[in-house]
N, C-alpha and C positions, 0 to 999 in steps of 0.2 A: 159447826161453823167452819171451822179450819178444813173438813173433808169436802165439803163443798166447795169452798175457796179453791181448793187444794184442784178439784175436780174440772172447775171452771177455769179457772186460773190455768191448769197444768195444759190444759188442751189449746187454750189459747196462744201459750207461752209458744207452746209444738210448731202450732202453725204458722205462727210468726217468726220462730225460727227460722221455719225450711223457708216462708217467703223469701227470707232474708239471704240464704245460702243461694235459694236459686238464681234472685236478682245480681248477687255476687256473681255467680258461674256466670251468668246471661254479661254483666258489663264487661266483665275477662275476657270471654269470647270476645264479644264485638272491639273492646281493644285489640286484643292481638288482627282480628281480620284487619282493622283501621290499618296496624300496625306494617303488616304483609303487604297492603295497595295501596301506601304510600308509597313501599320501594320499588 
């Protein structure tokens, strides 16, 4: 039970991390450009 879990779960976990980090990188960027053509 728990290697399964383990196996579902861990993969999951994965991909929703990086979703996570790239939608982080992705809003960064577009601030800082916001940021730039303000000035």
């Amino acid at each position: 039970m728990m290697r399964y879990d383990w196996n579902i779960g861990g993969y999951v976990f994965l991909v929703f991390m990086a979703a996570a980090v790239v939608l982080a990188g992705y809003n960064a960027v577009m601030a800082v450009v916001r940021f730039v053509a303000a000035l």
